[in-house]
PASEBA-1860 file (N, C-alpha, C; in nm, 3 decimals):
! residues 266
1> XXXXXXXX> -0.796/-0.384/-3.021/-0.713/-0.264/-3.033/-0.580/-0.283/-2.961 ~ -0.602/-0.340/-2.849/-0.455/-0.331/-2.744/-0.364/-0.466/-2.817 ~ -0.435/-0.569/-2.897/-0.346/-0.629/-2.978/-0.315/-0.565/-3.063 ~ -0.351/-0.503/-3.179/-0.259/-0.445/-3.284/-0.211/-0.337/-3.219 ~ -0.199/-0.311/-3.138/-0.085/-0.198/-3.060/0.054/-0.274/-3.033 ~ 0.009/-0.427/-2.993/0.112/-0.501/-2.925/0.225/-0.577/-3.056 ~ 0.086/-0.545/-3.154/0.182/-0.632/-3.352/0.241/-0.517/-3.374 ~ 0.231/-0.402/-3.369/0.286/-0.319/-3.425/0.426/-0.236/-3.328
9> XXXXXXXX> 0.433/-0.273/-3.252/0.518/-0.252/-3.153/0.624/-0.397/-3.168 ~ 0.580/-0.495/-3.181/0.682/-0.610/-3.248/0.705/-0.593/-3.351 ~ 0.620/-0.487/-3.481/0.724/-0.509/-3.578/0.823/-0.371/-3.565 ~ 0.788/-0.293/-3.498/0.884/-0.189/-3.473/1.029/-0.182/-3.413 ~ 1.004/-0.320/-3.331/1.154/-0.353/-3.276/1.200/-0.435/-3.367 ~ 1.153/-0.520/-3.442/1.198/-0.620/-3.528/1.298/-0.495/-3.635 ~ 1.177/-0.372/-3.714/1.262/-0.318/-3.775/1.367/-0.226/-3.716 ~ 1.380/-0.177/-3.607/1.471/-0.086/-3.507/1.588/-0.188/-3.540
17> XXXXXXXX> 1.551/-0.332/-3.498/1.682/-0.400/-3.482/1.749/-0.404/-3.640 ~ 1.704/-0.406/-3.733/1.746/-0.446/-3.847/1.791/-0.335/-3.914 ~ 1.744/-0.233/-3.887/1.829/-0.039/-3.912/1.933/-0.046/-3.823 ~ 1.907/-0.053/-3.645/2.056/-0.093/-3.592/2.133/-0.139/-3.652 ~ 2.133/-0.298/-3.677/2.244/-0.371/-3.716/2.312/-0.337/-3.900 ~ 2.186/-0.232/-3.937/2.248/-0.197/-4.113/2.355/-0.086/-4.106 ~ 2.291/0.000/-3.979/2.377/0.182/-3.993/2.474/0.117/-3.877 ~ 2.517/0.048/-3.794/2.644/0.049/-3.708/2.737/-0.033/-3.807
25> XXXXXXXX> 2.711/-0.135/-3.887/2.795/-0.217/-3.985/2.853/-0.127/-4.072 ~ 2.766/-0.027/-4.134/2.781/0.027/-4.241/2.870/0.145/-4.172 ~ 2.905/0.185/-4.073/2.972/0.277/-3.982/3.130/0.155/-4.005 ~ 3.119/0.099/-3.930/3.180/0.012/-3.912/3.332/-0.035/-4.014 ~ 3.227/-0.033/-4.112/3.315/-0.044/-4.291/3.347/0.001/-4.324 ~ 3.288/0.146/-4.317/3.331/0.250/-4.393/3.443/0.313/-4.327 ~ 3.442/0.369/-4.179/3.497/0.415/-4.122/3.563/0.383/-4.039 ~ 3.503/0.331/-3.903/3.602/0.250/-3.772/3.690/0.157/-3.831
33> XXXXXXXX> 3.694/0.113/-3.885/3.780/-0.066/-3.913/3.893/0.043/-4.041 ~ 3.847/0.046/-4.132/3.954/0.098/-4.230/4.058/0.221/-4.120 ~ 4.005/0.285/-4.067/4.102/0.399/-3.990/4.128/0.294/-3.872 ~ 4.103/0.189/-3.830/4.186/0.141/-3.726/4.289/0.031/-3.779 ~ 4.270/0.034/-3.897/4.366/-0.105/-3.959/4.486/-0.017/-4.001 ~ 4.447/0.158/-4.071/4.536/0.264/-4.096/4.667/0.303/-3.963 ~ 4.587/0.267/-3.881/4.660/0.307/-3.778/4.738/0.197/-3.751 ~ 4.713/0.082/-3.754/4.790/-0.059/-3.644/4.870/-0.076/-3.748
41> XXXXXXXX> 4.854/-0.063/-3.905/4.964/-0.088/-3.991/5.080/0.023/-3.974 ~ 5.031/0.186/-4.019/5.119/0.241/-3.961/5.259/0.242/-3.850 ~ 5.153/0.214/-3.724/5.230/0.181/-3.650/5.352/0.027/-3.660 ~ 5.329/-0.065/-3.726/5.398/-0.179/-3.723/5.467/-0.133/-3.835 ~ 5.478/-0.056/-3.951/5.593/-0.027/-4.003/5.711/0.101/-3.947 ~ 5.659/0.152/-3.855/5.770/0.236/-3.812/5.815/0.119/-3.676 ~ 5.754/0.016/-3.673/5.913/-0.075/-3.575/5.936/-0.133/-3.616 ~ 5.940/-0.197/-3.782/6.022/-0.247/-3.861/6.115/-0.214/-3.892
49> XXXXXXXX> 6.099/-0.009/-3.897/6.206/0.054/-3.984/6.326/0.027/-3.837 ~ 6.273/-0.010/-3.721/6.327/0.005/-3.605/6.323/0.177/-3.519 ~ 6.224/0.182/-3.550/6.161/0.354/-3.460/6.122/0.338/-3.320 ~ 6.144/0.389/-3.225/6.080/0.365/-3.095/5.953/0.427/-3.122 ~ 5.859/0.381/-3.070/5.707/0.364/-3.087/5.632/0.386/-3.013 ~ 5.561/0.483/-2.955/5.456/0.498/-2.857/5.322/0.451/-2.905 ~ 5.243/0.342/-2.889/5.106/0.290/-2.909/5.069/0.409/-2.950 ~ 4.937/0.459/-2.995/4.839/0.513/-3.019/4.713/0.480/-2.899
57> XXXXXXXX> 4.640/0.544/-2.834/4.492/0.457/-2.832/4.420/0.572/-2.874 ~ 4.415/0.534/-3.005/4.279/0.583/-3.097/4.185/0.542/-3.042 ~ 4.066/0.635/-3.035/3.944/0.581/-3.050/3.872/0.435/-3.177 ~ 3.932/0.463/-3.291/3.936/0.361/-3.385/3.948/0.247/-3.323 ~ 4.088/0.234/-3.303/4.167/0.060/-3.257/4.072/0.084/-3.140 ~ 4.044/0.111/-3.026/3.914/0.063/-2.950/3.775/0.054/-2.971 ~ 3.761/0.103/-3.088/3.613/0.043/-3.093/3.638/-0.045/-3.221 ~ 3.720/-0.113/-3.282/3.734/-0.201/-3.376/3.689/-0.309/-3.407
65> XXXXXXXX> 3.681/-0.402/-3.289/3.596/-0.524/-3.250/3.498/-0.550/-3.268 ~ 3.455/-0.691/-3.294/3.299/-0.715/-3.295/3.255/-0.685/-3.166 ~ 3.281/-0.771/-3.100/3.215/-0.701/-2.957/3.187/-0.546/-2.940 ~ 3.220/-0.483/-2.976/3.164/-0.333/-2.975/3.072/-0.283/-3.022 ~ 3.115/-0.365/-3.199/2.969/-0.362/-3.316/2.858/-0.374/-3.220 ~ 2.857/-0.469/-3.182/2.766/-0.585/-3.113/2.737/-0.464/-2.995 ~ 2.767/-0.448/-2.947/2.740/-0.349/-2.769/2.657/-0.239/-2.878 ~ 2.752/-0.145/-2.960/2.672/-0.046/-3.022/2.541/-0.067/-3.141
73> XXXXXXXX> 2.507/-0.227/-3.141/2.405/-0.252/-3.208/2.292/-0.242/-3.102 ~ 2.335/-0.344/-3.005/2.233/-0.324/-2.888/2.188/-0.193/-2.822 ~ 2.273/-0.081/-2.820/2.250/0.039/-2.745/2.151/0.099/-2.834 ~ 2.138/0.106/-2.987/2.039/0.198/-3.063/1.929/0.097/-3.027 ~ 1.942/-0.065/-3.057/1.804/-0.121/-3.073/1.731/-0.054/-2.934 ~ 1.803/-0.100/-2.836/1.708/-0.034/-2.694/1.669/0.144/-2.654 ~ 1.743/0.208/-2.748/1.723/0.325/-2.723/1.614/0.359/-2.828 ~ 1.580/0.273/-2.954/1.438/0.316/-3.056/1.319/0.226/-2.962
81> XXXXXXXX> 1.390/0.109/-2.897/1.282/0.074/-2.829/1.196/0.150/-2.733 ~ 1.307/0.229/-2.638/1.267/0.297/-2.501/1.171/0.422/-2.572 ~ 1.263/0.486/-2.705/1.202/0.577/-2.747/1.041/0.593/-2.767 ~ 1.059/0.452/-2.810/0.890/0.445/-2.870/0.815/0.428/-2.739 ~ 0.879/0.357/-2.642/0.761/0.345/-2.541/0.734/0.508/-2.468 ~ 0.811/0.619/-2.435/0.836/0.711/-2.398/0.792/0.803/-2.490 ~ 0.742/0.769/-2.613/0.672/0.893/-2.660/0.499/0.799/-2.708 ~ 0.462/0.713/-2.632/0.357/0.653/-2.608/0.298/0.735/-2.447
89> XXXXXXXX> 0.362/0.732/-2.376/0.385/0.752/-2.226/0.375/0.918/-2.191 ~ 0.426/0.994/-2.301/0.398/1.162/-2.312/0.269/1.174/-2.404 ~ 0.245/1.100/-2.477/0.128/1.109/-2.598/0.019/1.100/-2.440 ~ 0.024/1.044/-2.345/-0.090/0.940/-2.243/-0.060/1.050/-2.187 ~ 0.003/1.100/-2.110/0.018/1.241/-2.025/-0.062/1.409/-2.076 ~ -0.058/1.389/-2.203/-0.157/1.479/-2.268/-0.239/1.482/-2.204 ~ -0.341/1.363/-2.238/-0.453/1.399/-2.173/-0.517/1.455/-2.046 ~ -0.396/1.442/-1.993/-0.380/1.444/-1.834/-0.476/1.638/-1.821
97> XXXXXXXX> -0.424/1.674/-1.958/-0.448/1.879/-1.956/-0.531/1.834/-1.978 ~ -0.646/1.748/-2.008/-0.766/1.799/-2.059/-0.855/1.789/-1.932 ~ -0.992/1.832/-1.989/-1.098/1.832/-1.876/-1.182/1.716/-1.951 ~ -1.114/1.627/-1.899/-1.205/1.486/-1.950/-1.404/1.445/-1.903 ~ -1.389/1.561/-1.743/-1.513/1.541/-1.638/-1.574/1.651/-1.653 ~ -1.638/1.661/-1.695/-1.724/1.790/-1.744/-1.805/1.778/-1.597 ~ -1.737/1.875/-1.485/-1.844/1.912/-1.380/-1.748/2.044/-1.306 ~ -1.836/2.113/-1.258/-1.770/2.217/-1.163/-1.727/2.232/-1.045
105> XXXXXXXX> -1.636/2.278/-0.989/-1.598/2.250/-0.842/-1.692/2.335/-0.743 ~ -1.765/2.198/-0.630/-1.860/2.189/-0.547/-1.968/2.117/-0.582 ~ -1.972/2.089/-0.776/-2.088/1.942/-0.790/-2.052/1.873/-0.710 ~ -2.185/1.767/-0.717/-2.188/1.641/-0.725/-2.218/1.547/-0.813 ~ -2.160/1.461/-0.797/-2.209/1.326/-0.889/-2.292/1.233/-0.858 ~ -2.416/1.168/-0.899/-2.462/1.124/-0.879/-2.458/0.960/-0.965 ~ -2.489/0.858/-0.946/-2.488/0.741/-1.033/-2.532/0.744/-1.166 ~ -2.659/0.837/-1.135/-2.753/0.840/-1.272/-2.686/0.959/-1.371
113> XXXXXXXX> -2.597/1.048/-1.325/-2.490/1.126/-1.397/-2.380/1.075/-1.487 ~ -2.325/0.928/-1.452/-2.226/0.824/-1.504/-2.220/0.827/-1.640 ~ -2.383/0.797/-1.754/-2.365/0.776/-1.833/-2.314/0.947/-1.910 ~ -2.412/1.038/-1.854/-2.355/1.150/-1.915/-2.217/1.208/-1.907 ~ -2.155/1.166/-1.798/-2.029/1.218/-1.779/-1.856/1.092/-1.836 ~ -1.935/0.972/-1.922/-1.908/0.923/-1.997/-1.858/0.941/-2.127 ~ -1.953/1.024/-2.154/-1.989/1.079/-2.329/-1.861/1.137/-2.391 ~ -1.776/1.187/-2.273/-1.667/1.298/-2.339/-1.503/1.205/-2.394
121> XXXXXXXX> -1.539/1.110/-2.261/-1.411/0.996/-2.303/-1.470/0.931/-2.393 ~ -1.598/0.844/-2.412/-1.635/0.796/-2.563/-1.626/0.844/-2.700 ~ -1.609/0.962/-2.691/-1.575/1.073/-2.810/-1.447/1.117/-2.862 ~ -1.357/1.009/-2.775/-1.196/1.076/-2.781/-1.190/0.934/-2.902 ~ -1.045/0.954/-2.986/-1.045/0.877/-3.086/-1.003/0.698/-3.024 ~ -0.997/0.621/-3.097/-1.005/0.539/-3.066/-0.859/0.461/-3.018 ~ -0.789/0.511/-3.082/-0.640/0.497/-3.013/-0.624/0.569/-2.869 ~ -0.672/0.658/-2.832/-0.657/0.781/-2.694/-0.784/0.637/-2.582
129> XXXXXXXX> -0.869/0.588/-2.623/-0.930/0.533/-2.524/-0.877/0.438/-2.483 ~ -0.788/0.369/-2.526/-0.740/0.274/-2.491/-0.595/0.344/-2.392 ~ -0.588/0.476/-2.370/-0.497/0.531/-2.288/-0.577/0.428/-2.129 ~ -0.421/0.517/-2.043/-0.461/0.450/-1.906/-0.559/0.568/-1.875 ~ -0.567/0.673/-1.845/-0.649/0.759/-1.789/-0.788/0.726/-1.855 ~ -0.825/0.744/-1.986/-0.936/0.724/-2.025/-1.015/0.589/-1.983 ~ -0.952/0.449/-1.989/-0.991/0.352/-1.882/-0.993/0.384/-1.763 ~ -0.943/0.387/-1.647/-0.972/0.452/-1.567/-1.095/0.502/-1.508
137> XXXXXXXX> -1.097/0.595/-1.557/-1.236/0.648/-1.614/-1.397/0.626/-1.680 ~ -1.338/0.547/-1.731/-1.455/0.475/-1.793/-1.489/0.375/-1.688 ~ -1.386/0.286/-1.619/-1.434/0.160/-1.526/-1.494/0.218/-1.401 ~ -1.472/0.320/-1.405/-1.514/0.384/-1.262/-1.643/0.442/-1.248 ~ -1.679/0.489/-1.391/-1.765/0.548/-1.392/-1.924/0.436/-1.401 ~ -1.871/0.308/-1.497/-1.912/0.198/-1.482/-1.927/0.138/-1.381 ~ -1.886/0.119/-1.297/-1.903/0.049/-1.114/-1.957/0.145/-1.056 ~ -1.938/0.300/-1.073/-2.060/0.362/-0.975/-2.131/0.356/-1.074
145> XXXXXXXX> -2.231/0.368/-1.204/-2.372/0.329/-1.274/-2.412/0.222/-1.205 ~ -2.362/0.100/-1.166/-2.381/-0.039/-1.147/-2.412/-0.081/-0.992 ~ -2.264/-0.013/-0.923/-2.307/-0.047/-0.769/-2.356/0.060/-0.705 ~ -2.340/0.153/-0.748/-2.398/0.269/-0.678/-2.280/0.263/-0.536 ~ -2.173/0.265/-0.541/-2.066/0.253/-0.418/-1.959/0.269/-0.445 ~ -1.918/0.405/-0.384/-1.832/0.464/-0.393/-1.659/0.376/-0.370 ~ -1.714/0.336/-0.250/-1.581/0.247/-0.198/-1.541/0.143/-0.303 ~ -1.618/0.080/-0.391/-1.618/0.001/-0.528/-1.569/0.053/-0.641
153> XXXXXXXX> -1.542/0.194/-0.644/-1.541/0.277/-0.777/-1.363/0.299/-0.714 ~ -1.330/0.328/-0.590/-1.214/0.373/-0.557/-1.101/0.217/-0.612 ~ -1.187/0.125/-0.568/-1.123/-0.018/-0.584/-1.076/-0.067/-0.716 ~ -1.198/0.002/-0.788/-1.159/-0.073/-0.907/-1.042/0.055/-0.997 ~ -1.037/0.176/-0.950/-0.899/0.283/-0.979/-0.781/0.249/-0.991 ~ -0.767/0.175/-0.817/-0.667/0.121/-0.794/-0.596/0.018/-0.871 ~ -0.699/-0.087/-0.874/-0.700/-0.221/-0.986/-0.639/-0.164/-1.071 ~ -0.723/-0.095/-1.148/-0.646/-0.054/-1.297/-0.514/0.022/-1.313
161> XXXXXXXX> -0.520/0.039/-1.202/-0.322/0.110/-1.222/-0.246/0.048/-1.153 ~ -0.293/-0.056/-1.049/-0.192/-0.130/-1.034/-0.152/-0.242/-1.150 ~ -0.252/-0.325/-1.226/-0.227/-0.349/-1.373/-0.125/-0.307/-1.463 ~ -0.189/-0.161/-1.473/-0.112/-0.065/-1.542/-0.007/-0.066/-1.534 ~ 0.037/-0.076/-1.418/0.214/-0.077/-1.349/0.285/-0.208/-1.344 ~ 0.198/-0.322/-1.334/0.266/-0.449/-1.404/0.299/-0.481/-1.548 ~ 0.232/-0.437/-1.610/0.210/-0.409/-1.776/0.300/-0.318/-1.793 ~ 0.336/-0.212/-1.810/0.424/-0.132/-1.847/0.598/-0.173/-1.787
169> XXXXXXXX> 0.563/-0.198/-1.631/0.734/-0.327/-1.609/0.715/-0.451/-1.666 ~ 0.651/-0.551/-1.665/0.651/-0.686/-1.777/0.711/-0.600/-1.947 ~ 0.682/-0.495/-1.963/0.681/-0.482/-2.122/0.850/-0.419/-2.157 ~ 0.931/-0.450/-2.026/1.046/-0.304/-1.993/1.132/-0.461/-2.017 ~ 1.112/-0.581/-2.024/1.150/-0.694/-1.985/1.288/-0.711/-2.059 ~ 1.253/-0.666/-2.229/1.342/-0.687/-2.320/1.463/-0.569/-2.344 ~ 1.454/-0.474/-2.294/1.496/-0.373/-2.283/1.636/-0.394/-2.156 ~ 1.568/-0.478/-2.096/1.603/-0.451/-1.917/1.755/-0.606/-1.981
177> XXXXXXXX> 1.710/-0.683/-2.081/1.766/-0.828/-2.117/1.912/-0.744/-2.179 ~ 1.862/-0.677/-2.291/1.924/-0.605/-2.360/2.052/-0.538/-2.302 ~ 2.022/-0.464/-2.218/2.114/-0.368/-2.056/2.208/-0.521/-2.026 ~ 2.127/-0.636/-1.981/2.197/-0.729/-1.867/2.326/-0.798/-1.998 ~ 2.273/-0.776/-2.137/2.318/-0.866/-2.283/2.453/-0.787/-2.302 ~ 2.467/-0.625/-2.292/2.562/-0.516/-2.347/2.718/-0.594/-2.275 ~ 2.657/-0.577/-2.131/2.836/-0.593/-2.060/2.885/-0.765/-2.077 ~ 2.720/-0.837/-2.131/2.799/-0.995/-2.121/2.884/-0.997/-2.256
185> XXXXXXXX> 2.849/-0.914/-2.351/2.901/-0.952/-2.501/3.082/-0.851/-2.468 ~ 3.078/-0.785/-2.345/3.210/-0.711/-2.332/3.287/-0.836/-2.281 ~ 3.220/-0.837/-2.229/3.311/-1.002/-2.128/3.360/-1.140/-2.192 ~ 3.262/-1.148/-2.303/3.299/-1.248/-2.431/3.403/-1.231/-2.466 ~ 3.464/-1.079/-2.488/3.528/-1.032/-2.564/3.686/-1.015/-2.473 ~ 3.629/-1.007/-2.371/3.797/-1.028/-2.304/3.786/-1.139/-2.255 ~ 3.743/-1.251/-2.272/3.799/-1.407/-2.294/3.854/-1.426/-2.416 ~ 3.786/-1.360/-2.531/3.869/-1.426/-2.639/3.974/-1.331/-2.663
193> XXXXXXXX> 3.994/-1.213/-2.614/4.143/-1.158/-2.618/4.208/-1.211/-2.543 ~ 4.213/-1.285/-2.424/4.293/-1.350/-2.295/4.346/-1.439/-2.389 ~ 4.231/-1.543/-2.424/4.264/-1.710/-2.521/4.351/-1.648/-2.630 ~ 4.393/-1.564/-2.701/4.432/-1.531/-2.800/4.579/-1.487/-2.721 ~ 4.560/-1.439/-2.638/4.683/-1.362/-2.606/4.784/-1.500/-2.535 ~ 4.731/-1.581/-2.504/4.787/-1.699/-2.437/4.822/-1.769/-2.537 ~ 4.732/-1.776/-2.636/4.803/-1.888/-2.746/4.913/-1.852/-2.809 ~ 4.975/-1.693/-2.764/5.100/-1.651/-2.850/5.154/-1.633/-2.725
201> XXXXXXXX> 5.181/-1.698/-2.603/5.243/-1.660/-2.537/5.422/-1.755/-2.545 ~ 5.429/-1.835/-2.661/5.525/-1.889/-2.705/5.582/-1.782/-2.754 ~ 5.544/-1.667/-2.833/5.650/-1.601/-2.904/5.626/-1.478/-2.788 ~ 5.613/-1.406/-2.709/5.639/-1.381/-2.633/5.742/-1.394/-2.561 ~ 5.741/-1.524/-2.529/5.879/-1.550/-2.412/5.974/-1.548/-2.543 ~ 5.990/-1.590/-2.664/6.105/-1.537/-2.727/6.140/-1.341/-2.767 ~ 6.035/-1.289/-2.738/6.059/-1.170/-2.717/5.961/-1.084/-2.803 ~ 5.924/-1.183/-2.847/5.808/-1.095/-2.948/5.651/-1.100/-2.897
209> XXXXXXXX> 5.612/-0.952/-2.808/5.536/-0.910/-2.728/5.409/-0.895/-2.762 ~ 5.402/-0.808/-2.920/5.323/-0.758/-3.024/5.176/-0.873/-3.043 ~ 5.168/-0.920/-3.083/5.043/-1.026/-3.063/4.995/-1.031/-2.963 ~ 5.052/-1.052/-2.863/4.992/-1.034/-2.700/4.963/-0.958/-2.679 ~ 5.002/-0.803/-2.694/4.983/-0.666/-2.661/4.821/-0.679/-2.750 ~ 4.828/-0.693/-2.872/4.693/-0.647/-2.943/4.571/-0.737/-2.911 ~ 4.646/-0.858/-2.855/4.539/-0.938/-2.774/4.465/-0.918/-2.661 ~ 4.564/-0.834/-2.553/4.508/-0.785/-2.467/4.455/-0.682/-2.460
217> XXXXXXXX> 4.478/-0.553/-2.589/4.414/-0.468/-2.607/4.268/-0.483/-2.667 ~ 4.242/-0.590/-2.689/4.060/-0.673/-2.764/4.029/-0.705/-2.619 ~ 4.085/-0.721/-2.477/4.001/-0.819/-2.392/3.986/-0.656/-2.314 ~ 4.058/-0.578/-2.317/4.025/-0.478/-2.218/3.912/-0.360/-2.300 ~ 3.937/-0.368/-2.421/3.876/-0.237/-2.479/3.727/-0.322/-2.503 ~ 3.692/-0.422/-2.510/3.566/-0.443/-2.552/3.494/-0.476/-2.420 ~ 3.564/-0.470/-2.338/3.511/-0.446/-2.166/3.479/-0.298/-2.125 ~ 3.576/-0.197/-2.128/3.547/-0.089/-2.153/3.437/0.003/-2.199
225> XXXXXXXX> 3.434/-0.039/-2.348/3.289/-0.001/-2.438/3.156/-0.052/-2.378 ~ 3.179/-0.175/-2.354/3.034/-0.224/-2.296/3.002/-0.193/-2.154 ~ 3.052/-0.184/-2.101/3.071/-0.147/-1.953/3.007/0.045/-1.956 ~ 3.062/0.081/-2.027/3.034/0.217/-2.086/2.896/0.263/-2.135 ~ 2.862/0.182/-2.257/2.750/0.156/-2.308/2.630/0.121/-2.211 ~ 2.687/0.013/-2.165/2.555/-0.026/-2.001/2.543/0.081/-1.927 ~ 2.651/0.121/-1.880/2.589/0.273/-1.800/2.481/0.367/-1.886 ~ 2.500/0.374/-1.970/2.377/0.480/-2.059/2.276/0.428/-2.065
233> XXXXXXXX> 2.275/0.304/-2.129/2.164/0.184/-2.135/2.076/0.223/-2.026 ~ 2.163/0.216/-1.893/2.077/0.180/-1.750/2.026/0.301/-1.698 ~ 2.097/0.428/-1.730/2.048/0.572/-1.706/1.921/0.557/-1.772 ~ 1.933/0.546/-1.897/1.747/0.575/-2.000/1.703/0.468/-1.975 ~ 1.702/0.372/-1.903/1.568/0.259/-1.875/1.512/0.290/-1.745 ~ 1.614/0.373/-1.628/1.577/0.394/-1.559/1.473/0.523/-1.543 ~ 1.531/0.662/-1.681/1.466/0.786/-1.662/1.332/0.700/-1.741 ~ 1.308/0.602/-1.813/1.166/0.547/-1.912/1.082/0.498/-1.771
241> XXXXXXXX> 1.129/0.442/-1.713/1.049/0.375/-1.596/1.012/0.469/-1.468 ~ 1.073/0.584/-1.446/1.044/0.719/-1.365/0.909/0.752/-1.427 ~ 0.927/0.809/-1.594/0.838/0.864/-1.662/0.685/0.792/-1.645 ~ 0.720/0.606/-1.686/0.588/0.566/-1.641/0.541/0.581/-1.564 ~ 0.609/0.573/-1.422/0.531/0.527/-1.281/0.505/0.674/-1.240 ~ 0.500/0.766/-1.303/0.454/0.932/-1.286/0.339/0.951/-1.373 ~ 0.361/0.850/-1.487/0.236/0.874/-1.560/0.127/0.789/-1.478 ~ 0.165/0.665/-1.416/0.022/0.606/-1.328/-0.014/0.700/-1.205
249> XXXXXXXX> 0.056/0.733/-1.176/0.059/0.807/-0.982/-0.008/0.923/-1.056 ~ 0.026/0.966/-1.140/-0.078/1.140/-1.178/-0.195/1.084/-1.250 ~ -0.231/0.980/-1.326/-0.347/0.981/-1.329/-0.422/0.904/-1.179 ~ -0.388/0.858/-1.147/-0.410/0.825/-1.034/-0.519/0.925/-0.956 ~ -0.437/1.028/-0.921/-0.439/1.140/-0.861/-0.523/1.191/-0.949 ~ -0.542/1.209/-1.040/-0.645/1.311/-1.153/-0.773/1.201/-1.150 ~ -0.791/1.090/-1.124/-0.913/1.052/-1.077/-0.973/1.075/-0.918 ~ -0.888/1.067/-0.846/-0.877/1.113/-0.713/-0.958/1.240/-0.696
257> XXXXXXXX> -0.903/1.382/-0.777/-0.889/1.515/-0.769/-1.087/1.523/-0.854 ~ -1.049/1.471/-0.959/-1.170/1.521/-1.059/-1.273/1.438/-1.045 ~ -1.290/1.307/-1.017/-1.416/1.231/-1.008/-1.417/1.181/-0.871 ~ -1.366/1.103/-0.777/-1.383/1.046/-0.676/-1.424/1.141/-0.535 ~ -1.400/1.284/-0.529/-1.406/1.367/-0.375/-1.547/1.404/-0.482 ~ -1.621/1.420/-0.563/-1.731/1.466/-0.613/-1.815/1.322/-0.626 ~ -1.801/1.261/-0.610/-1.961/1.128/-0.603/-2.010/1.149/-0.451 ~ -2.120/1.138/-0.469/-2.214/1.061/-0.415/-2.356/0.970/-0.446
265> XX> -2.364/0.907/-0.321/-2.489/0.835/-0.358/-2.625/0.894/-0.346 ~ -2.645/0.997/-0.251/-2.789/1.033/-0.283/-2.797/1.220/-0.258
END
């Protein structure tokens, strides 16, 4: 089960990435690039006619660049990514309302109670058991049937959510690549506006500025965007990784609260 969770979650980013890269292109074509080419032509025929000229900075002519494509391809792929893990992570918090322990406050539990107080998480569907709480639960209830020891049942809680909490950061890995990928593809991008702007720095010193200017406007604006973009990036990986480590610490605590202060051994 926890493998075809893990195939189907690879093909979900595979297709996230391939809708990214169709709807920002197709943005791209239709709209950004034609209204920023509207504009830079514009502008270069009114200083032909010899007009004094104030730049524009459209939003267009700054997001024009590949490097931007590129930054705003990466920002959706990681944001359908985060999405999906974050409504995996509220789906697991559900359960959290239920009364998974069918006992009353001031029972006790006894070992030979384990299998019956089993029955209710074995009955949940088969996607929900493989939640963290429902394991949990189940292993615990399994080590007290087995050792009859409490201090063994607390151990193996722990185990499983400290797991839990390596597994859910190992799985943040590509996401986290993605964030570190946004500002390097900005930085690409003002080297090759620098290199560009230098290779016309011959007509420059004869007075013609214009190439250089639009050169340096590619090394600063695609620094900008990505630099921009990473900040959001890093806000929602950070609120996805809050969300998890609240979803381990409360079930945590909901084994704590509902099964562990109610065992005993005799």
């Amino acid at each position: 089960m926890r493998q075809q969770a893990a195939s189907r979650e690879f093909f979900f980013q595979i297709f996230a990435l391939i809708l990214s890269l169709i709807m920002v292109h197709a943005i791209y074509v239709a709209l950004i690039r034609p209204n920023a080419n509207a504009i830079m032509q514009a502008q270069l025929e009114r200083e032909a006619a010899g007009e004094v000229v104030v730049a524009e900075r459209s939003l267009y002519v700054v997001l024009k660049d590949y490097e931007q494509e590129a930054c705003f391809i990466l920002m959706f792929w990681a944001m359908a990514i985060m999405g999906y893990k974050a409504r995996r992570s509220l789906k697991e918090r559900s359960l959290l309302q239920l009364k998974l322990i069918q006992i009353d406050e001031g029972s006790r539990i006894l070992p030979e109670d384990s299998r019956q107080l089993a029955r209710p998480i074995q009955a949940l569907p088969t996607e929900q058991q493989e939640y963290l709480l429902p394991r949990i639960l189940s292993a615990a209830l399994q080590r007290f049937a087995t050792t009859r020891n409490i201090q063994g049942v607390s151990e193996v809680s722990n185990d499983t959510c400290e797991k839990e909490s390596d597994r859910l950061d190992s799985e943040l890995s590509m996401v986290r690549y993605i964030a570190w990928a946004i500002p390097s593809i900005g930085f690409i991008g003002t080297v090759r506006g620098i290199g560009e702007a230098l290779g016309q720095a011959d007509k420059a010193v004869q007075g013609d500025i214009a190439g250089v200017t639009a050169a340096l406007g590619v090394a600063f604006n695609s620094t900008l965007i990505a630099l921009v973009i990473s900040i959001v990036v890093m806000f929602l990986v950070h609120q996805l990784q809050l969300l998890q480590e609240r979803l381990v610490l409360d079930s945590h605590s909901y084994v704590d609260s509902k099964l562990l202060r109610h065992l005993k051994t005799d």
